[in-house]
C-alpha positions in Angstrom: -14.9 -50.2 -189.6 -14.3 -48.1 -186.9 -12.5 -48.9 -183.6 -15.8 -49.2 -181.6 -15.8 -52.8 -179.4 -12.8 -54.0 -180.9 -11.0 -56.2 -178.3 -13.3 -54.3 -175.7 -15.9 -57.0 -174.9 -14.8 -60.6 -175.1 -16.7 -64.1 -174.7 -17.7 -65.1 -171.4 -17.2 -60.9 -170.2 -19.8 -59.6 -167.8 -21.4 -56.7 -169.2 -24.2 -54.6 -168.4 -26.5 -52.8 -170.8 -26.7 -49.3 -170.8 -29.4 -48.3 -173.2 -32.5 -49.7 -174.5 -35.4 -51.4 -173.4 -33.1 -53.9 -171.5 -31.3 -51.1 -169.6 -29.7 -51.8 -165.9 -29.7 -55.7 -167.3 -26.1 -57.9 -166.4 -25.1 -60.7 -168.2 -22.4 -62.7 -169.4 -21.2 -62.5 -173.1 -22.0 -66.1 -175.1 -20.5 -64.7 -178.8 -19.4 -62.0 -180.0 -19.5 -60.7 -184.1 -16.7 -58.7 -184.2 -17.6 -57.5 -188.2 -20.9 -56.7 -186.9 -19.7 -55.0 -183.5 -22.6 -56.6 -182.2 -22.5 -59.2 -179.0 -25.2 -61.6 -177.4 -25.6 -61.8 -173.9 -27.2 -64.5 -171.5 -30.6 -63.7 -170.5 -30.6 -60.8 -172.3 -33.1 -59.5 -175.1 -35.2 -62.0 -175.5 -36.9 -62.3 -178.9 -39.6 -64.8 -180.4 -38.4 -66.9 -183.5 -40.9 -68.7 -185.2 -39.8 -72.3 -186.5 -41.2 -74.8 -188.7 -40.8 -78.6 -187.9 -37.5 -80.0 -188.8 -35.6 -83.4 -188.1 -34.0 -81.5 -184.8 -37.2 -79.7 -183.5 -40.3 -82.2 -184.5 -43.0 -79.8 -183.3 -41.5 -76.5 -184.3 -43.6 -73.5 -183.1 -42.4 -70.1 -181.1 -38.9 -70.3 -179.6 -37.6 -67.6 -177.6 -33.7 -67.0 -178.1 -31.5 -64.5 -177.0 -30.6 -61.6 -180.0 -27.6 -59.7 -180.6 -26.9 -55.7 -179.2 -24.8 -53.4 -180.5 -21.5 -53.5 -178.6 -21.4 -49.4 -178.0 -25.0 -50.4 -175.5 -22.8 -52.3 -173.7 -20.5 -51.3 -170.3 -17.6 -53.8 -168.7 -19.1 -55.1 -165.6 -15.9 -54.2 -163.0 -16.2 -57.0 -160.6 -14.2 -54.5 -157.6 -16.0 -51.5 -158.8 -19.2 -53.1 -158.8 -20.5 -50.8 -161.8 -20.4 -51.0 -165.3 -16.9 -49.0 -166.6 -15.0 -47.7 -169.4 -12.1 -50.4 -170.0 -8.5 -49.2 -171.2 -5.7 -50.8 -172.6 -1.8 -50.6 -171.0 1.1 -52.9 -171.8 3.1 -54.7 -168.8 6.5 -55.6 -168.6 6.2 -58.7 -170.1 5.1 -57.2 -173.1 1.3 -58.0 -172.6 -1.9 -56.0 -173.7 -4.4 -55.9 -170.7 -7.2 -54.4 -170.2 -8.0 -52.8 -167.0 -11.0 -50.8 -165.6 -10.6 -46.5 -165.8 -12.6 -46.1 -162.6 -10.9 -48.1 -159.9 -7.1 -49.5 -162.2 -7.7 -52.6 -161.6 -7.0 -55.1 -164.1 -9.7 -57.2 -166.6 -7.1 -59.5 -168.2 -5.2 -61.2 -165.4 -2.3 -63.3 -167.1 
């Protein structure tokens, strides 16, 4: 596996898409499949699932959930910068990994 979206994008990260037919979109992440380096994101890539009646959904039919994108079509949104940006890893002096945004230094991971 290589080192592509590991640790980069985390759960409830804003992220905007930067390839694709749902290019320029912004959302927040709601999982993340690490094996798969693939994330879903809130209102994001809509698809159509087709369902047959069950004991939870009694009429079944067409429902339209939110899929999974690759993780490398995905951009950090920097909440100072206001753009999507290429996220780094330094360690403080407490000995803690952060993640902080290459445009503007400012940090993701605020502990």
């Amino acid at each position: 596996m290589s080192g592509i979206g590991r640790n980069y994008i985390k759960k409830g990260d804003s992220v905007v898409v930067i390839s694709g037919k749902e290019k320029g979109k912004t959302g927040r992440v709601l999982h993340v499949l690490p094996k798969k380096q693939r994330a879903v994101v809130e209102r994001v890539n809509f698809v159509k699932k087709h369902t047959k009646p069950s004991q939870k959904n009694q009429k079944g039919g067409i429902v339209e959930k939110e899929a999974s994108l690759h993780v490398s079509n995905l951009l950090l949104y920097c909440t100072r910068c206001e753009k999507g940006s290429r996220i780094g890893f330094k360690t403080l002096e407490n000995k803690a990994k952060v993640r902080y945004c290459e445009r503007c230094n400012e940090l993701i991971d605020k502990s």
